[in-house]
N, CA, C and O atoms as a Tripos MOL2 file, in Angstrom:
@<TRIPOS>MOLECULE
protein
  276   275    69     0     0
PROTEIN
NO_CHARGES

@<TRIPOS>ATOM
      1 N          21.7850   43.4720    0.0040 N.3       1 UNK1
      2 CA         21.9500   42.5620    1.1170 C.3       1 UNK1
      3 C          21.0490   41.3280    0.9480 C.2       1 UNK1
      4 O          21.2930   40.2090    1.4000 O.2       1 UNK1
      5 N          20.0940   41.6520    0.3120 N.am      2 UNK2
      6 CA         18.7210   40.7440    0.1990 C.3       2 UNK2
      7 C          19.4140   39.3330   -0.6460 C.2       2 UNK2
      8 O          19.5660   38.1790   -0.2450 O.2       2 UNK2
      9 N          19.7800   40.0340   -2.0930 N.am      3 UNK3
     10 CA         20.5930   39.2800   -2.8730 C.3       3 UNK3
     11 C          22.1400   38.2780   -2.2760 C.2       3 UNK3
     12 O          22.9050   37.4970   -2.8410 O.2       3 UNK3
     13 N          22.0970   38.4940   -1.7240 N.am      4 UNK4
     14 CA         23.6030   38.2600   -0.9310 C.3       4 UNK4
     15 C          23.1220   36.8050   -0.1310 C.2       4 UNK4
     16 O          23.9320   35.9200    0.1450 O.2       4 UNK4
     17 N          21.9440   36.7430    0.1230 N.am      5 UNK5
     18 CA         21.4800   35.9150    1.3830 C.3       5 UNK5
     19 C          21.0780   34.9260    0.5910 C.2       5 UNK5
     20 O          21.4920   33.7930    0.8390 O.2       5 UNK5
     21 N          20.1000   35.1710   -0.6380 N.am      6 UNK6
     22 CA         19.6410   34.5010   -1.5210 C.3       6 UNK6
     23 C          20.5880   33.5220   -2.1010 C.2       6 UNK6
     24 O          20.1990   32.3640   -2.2500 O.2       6 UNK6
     25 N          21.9420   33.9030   -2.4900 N.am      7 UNK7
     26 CA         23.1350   33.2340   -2.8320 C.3       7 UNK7
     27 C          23.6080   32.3990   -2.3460 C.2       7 UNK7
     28 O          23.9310   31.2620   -2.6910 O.2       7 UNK7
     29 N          23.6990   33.2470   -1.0420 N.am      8 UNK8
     30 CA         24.0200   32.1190    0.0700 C.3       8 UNK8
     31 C          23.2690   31.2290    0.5500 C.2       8 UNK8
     32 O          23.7720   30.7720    1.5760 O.2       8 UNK8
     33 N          22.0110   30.6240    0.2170 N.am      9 UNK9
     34 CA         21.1190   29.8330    0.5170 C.3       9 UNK9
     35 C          21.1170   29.2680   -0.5250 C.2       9 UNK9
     36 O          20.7350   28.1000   -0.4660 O.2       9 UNK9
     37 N          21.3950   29.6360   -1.4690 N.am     10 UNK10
     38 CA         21.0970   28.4130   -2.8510 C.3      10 UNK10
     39 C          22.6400   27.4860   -2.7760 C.2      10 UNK10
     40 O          22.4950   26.3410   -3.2050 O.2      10 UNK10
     41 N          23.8140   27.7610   -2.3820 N.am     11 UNK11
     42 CA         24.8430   27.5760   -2.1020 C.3      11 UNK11
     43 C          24.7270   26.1140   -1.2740 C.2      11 UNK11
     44 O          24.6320   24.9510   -1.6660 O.2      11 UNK11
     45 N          24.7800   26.7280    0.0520 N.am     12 UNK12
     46 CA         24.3940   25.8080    1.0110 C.3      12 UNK12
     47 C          23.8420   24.8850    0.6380 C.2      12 UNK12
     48 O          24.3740   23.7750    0.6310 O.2      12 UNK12
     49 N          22.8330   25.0700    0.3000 N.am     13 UNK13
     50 CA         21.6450   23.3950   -0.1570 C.3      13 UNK13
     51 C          22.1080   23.1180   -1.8440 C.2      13 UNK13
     52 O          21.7600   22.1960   -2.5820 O.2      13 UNK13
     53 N          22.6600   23.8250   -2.0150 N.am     14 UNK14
     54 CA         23.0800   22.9860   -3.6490 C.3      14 UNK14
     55 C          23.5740   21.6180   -3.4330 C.2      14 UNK14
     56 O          23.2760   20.8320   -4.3330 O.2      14 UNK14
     57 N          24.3670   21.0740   -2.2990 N.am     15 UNK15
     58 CA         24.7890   19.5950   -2.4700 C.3      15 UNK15
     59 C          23.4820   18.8940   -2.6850 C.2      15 UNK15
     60 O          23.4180   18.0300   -3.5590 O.2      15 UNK15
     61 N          22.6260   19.1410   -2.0920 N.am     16 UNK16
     62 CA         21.5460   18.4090   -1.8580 C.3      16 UNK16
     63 C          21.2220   17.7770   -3.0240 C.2      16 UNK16
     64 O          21.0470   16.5710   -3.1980 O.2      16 UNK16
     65 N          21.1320   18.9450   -4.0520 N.am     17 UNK17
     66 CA         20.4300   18.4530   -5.9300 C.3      17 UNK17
     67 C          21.2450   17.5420   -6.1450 C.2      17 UNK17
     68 O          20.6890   16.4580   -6.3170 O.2      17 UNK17
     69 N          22.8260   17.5140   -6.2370 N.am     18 UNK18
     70 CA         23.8680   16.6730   -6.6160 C.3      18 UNK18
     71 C          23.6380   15.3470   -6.1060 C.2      18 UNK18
     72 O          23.4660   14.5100   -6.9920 O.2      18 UNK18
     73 N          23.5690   14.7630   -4.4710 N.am     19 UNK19
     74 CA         23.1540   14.0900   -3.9920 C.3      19 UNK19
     75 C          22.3970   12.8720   -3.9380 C.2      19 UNK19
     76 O          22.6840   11.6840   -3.7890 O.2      19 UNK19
     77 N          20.8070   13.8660   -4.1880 N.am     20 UNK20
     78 CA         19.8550   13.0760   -4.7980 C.3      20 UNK20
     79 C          20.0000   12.1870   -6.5360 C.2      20 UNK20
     80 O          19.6250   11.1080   -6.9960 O.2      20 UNK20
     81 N          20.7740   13.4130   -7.0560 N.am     21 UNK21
     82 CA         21.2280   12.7460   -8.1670 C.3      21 UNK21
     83 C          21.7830   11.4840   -8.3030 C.2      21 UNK21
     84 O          21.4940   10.7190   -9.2230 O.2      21 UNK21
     85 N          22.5830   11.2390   -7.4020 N.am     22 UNK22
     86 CA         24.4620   10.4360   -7.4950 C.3      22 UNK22
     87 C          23.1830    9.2090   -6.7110 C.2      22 UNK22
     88 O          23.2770    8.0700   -7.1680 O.2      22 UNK22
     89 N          22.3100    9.3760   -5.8480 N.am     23 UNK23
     90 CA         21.7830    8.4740   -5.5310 C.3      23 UNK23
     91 C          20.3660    7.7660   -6.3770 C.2      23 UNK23
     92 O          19.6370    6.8250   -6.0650 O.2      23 UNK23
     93 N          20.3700    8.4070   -7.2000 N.am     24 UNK24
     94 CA         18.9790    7.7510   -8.6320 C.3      24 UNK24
     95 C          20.4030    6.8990   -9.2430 C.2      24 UNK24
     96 O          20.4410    5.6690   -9.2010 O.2      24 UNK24
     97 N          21.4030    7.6190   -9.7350 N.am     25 UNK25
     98 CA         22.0800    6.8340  -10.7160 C.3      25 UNK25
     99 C          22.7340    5.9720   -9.5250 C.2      25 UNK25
    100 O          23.4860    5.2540  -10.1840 O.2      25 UNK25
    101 N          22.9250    5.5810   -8.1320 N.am     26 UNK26
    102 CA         23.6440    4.3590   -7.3810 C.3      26 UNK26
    103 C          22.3200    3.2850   -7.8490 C.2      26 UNK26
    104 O          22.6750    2.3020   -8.4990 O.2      26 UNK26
    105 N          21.0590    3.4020   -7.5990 N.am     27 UNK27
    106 CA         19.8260    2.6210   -7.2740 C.3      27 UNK27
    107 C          19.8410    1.9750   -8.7080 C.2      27 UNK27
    108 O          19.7120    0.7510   -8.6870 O.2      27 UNK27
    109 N          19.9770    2.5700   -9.9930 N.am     28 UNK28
    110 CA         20.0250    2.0160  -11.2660 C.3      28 UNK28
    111 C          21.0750    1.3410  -11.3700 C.2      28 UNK28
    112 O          20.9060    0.2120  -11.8300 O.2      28 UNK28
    113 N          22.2980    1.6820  -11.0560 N.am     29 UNK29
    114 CA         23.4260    0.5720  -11.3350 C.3      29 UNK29
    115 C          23.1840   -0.9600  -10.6240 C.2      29 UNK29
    116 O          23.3590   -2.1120  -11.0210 O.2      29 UNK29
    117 N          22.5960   -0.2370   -9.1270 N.am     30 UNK30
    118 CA         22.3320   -1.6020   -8.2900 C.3      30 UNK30
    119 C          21.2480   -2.9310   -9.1650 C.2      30 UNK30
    120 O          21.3060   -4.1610   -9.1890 O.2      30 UNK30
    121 N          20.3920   -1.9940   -9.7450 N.am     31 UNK31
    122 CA         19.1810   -2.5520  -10.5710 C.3      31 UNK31
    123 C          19.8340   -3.1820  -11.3420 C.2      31 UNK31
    124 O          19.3560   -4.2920  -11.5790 O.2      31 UNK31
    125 N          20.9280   -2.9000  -11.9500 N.am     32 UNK32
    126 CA         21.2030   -3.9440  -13.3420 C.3      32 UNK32
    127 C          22.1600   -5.0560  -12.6820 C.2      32 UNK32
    128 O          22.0660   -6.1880  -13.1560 O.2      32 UNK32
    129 N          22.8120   -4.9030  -11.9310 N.am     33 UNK33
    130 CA         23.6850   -5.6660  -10.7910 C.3      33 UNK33
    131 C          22.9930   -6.8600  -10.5210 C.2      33 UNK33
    132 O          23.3990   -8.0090  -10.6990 O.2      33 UNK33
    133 N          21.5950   -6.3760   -9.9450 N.am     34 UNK34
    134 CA         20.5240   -7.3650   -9.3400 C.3      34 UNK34
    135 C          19.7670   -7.8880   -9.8960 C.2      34 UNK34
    136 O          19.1200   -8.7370   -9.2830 O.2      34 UNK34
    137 N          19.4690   -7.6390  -11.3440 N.am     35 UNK35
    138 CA         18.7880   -8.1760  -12.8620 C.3      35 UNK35
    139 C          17.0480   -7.8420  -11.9530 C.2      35 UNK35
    140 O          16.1320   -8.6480  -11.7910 O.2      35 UNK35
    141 N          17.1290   -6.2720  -11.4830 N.am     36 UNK36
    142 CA         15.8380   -5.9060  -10.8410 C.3      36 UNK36
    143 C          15.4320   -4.8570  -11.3430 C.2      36 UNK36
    144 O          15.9650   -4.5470  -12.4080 O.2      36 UNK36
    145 N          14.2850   -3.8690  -10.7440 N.am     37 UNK37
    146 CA         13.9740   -2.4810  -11.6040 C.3      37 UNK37
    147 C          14.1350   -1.7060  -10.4860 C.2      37 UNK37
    148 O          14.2990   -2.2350   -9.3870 O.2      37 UNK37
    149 N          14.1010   -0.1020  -10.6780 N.am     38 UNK38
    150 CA         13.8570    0.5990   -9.1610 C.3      38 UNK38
    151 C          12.4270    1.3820   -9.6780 C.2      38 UNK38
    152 O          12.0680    1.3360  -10.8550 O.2      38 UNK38
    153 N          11.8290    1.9550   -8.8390 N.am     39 UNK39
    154 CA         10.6560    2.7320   -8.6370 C.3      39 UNK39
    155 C          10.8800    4.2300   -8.3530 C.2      39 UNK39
    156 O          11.9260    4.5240   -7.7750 O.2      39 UNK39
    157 N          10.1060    5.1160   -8.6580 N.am     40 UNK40
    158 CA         10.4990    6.4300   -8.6560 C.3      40 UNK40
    159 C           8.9980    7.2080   -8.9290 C.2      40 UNK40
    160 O           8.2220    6.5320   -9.6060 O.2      40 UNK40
    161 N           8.3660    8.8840   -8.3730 N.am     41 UNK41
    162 CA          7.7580    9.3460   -8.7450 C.3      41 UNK41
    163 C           7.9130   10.1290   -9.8930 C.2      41 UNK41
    164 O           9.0600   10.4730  -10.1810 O.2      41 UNK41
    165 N           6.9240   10.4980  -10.6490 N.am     42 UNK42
    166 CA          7.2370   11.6400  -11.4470 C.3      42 UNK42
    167 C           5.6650   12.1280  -11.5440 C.2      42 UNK42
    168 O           4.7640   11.4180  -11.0970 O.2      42 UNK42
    169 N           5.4600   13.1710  -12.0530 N.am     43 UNK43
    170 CA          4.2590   14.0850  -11.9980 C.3      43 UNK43
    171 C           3.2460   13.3690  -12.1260 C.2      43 UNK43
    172 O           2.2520   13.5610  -11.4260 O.2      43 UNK43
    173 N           3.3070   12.4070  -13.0460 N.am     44 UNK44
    174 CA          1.9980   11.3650  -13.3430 C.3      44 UNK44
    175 C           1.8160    9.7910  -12.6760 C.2      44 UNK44
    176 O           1.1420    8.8410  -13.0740 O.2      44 UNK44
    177 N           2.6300    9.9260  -11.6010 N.am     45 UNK45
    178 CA          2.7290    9.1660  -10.4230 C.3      45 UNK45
    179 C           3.7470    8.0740  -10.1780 C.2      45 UNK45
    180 O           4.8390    8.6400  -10.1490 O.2      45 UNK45
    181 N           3.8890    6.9040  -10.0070 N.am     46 UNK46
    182 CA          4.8200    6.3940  -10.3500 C.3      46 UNK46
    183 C           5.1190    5.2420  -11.0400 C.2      46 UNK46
    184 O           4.2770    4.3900  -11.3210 O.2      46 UNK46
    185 N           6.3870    5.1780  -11.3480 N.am     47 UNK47
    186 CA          6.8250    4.3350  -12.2790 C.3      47 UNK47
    187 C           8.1000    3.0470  -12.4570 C.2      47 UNK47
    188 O           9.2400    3.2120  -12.0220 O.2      47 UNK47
    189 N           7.8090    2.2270  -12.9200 N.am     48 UNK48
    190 CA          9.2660    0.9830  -12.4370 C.3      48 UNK48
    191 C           9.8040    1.3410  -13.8450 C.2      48 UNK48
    192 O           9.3810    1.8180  -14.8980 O.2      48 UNK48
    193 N          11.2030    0.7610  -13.2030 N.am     49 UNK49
    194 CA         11.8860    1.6920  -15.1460 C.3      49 UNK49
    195 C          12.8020   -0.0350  -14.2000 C.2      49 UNK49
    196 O          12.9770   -0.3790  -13.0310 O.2      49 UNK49
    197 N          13.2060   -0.7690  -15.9000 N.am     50 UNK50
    198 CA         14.2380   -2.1170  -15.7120 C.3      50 UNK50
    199 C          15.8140   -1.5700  -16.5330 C.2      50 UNK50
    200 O          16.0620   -0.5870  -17.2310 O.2      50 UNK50
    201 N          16.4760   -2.4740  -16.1600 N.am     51 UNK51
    202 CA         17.8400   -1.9670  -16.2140 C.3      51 UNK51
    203 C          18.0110   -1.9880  -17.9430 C.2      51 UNK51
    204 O          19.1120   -2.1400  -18.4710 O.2      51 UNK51
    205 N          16.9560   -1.8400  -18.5860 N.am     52 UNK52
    206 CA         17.1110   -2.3260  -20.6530 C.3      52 UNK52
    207 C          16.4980   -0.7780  -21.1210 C.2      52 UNK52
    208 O          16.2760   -0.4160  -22.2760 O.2      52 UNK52
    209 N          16.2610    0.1590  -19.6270 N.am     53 UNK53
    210 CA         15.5620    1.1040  -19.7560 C.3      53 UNK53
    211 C          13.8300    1.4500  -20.0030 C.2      53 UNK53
    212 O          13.2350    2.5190  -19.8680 O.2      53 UNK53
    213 N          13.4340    0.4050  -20.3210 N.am     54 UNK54
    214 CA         11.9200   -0.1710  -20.6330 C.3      54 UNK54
    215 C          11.4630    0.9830  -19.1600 C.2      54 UNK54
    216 O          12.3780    1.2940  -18.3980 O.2      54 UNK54
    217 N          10.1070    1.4960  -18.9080 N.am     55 UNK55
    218 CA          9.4920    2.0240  -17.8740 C.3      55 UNK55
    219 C           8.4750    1.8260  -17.9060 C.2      55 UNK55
    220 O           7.9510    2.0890  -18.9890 O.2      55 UNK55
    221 N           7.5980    1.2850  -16.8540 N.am     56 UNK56
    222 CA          5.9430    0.9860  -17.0100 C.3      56 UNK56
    223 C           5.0630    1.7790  -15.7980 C.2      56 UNK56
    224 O           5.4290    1.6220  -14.6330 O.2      56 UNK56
    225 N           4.1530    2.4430  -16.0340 N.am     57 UNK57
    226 CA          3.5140    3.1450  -14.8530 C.3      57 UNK57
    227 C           3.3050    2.0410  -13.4380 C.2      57 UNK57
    228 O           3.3590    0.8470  -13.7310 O.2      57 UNK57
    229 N           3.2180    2.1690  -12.8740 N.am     58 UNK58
    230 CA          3.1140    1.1360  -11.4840 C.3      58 UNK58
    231 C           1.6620    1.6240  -11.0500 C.2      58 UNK58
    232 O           1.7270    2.6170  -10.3250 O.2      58 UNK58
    233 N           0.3010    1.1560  -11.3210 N.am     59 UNK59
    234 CA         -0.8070    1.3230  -10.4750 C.3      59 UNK59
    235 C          -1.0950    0.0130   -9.5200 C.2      59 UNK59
    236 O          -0.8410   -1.1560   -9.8110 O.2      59 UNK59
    237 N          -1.6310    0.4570   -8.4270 N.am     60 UNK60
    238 CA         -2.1200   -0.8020   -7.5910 C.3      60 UNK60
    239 C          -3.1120   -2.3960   -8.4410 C.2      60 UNK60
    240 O          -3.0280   -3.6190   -8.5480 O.2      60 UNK60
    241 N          -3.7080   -1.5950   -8.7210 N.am     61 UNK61
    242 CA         -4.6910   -2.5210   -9.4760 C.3      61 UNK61
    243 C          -4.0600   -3.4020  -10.4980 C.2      61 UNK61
    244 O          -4.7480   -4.2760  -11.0270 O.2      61 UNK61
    245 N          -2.9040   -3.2590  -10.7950 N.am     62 UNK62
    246 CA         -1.9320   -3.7660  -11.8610 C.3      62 UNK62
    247 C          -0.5730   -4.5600  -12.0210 C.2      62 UNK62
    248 O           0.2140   -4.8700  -12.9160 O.2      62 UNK62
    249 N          -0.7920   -4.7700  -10.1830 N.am     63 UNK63
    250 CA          0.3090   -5.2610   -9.7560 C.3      63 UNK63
    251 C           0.9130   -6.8630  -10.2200 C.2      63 UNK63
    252 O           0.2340   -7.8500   -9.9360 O.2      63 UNK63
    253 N           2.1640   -6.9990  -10.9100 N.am     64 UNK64
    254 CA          2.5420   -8.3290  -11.1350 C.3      64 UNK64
    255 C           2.6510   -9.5770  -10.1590 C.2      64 UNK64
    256 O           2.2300  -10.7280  -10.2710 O.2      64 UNK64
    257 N           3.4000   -8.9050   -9.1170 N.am     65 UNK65
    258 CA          3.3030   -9.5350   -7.6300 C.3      65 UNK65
    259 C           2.5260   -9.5910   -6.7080 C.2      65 UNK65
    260 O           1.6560   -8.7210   -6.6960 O.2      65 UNK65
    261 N           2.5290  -10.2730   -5.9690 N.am     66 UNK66
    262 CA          1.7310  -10.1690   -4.6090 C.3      66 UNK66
    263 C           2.4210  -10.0570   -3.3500 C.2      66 UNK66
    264 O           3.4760  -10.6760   -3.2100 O.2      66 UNK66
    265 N           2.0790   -9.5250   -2.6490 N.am     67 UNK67
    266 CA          3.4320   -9.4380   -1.2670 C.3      67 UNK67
    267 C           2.2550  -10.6830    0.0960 C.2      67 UNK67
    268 O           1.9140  -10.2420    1.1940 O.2      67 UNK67
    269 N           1.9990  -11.6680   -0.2310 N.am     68 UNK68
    270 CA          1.5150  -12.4660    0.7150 C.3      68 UNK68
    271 C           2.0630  -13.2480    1.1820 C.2      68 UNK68
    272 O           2.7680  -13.8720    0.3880 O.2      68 UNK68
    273 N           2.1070  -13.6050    2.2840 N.am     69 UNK69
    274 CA          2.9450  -14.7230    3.0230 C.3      69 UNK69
    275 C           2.1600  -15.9790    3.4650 C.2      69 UNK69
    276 O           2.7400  -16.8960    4.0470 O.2      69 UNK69
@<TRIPOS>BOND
     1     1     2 1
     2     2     3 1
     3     3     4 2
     4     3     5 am
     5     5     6 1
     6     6     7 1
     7     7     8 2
     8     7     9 am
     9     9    10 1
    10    10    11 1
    11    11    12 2
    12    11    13 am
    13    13    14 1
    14    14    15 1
    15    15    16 2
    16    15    17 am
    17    17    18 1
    18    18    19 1
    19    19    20 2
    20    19    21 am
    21    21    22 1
    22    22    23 1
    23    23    24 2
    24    23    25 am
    25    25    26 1
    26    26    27 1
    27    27    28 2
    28    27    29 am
    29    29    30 1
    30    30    31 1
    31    31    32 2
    32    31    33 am
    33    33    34 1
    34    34    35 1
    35    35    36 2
    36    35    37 am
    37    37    38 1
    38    38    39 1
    39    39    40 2
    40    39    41 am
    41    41    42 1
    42    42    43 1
    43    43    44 2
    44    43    45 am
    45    45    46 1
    46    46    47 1
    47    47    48 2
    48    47    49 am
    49    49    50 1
    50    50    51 1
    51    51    52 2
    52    51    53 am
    53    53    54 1
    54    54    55 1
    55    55    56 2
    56    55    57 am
    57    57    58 1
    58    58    59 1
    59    59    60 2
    60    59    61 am
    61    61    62 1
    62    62    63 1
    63    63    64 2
    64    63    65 am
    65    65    66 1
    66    66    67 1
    67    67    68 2
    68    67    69 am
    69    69    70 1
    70    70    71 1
    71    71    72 2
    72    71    73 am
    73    73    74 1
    74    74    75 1
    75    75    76 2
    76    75    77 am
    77    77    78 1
    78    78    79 1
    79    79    80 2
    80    79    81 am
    81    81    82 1
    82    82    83 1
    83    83    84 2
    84    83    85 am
    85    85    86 1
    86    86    87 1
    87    87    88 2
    88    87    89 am
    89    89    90 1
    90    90    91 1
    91    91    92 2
    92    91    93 am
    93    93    94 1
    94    94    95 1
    95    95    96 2
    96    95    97 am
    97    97    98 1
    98    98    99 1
    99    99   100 2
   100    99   101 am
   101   101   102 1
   102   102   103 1
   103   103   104 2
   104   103   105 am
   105   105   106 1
   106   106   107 1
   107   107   108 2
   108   107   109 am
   109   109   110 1
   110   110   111 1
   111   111   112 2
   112   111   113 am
   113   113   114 1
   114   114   115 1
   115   115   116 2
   116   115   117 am
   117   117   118 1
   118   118   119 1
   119   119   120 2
   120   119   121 am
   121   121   122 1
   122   122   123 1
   123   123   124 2
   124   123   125 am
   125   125   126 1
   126   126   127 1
   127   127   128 2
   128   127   129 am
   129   129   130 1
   130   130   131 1
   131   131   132 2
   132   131   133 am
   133   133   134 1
   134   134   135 1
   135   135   136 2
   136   135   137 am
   137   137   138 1
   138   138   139 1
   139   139   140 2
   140   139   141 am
   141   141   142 1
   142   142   143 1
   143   143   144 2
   144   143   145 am
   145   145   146 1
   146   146   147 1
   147   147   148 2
   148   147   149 am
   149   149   150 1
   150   150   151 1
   151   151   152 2
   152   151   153 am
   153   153   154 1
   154   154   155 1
   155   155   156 2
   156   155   157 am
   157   157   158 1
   158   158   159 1
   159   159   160 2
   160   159   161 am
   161   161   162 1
   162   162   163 1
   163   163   164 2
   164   163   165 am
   165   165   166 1
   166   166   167 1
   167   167   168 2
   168   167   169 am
   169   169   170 1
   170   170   171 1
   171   171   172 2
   172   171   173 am
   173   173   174 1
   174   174   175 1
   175   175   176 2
   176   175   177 am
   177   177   178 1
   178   178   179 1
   179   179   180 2
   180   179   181 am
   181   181   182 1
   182   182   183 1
   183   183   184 2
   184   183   185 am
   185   185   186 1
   186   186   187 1
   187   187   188 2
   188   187   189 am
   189   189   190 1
   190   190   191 1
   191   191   192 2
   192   191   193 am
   193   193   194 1
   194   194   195 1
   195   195   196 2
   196   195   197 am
   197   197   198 1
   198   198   199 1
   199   199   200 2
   200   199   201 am
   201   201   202 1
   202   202   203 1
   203   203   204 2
   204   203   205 am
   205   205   206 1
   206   206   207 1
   207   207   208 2
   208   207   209 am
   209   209   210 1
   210   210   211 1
   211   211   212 2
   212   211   213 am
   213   213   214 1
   214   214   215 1
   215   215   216 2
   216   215   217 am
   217   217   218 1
   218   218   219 1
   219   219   220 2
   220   219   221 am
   221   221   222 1
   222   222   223 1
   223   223   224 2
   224   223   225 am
   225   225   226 1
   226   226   227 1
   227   227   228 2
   228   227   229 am
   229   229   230 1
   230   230   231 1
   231   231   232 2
   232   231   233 am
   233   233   234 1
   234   234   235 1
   235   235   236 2
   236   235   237 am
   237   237   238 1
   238   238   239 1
   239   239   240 2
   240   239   241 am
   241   241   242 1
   242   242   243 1
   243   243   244 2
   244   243   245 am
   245   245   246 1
   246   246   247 1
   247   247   248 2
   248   247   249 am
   249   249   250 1
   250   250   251 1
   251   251   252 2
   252   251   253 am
   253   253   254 1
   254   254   255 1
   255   255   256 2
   256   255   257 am
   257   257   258 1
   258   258   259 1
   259   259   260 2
   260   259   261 am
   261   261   262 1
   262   262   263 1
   263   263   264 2
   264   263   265 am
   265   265   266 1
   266   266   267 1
   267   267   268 2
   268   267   269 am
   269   269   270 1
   270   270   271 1
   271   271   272 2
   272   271   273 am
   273   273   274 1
   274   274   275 1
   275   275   276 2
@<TRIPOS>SUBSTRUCTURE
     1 UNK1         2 RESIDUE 1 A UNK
     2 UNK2         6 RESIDUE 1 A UNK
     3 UNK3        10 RESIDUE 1 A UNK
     4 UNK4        14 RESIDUE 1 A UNK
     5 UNK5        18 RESIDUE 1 A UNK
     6 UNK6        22 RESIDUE 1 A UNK
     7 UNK7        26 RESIDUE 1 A UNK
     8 UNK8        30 RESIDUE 1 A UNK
     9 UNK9        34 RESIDUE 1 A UNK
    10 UNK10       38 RESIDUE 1 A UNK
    11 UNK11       42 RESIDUE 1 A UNK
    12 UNK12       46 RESIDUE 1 A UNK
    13 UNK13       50 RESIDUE 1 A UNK
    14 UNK14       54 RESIDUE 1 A UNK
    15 UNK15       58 RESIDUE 1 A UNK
    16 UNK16       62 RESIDUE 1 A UNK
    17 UNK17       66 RESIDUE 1 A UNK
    18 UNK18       70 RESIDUE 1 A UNK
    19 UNK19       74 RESIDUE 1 A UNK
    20 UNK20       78 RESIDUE 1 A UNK
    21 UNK21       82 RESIDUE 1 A UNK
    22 UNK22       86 RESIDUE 1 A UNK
    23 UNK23       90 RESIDUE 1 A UNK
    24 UNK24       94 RESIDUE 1 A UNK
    25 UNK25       98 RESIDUE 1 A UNK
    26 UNK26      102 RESIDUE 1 A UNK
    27 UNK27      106 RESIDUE 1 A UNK
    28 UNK28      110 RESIDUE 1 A UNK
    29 UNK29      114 RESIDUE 1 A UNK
    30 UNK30      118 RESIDUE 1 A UNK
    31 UNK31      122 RESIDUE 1 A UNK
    32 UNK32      126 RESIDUE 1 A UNK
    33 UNK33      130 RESIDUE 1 A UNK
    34 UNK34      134 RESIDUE 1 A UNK
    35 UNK35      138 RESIDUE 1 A UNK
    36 UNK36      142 RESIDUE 1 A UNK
    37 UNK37      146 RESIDUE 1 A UNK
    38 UNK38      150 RESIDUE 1 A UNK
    39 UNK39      154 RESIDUE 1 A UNK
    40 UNK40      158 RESIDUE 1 A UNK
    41 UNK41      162 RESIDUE 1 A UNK
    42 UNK42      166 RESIDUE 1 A UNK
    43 UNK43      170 RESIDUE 1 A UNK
    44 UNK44      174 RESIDUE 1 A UNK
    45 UNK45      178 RESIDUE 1 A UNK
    46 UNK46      182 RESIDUE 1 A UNK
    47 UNK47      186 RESIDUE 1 A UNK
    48 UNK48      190 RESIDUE 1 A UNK
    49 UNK49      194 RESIDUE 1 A UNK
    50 UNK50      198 RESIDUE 1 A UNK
    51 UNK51      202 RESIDUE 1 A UNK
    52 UNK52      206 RESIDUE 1 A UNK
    53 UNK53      210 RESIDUE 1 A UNK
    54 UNK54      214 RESIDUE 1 A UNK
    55 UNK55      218 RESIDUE 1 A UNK
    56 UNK56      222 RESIDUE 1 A UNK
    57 UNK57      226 RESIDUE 1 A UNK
    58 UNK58      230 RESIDUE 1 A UNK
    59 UNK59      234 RESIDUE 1 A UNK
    60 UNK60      238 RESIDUE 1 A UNK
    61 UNK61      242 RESIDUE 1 A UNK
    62 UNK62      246 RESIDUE 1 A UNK
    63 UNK63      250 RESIDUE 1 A UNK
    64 UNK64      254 RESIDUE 1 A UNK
    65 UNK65      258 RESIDUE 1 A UNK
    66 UNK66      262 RESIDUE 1 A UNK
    67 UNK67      266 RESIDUE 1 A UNK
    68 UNK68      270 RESIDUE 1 A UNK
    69 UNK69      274 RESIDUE 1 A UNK
């Protein structure tokens, strides 16, 4: 019965993985569309990846831009 439930819970939330997926690869198409990069975490924190595939870690201290008005 235990097993049964387990199934049925990985089931249910399986769209979710797909999802998140279909929405990394919408944000990259948009990126090359927009001649822009998108941003994303990964274990070693995060990172801008450009539409030529190039990826550069993103730290504060390192920022190209400035967001000042």
């Amino acid at each position: 019965m235990l097993e049964h439930n387990e199934d049925s819970r990985k089931r249910k939330y399986d769209w979710i993985h797909q999802w998140a997926q279909m929405t990394g690869e919408r944000a990259m198409i948009d990126a090359k569309v927009n001649d822009t990069y998108i941003v994303y975490a990964t274990k070693d924190g995060l990172v801008k990846e450009f539409p030529n595939g190039e990826a550069k870690p993103l730290s504060d201290g390192n920022q190209e831009e400035s967001n000042d008005f």
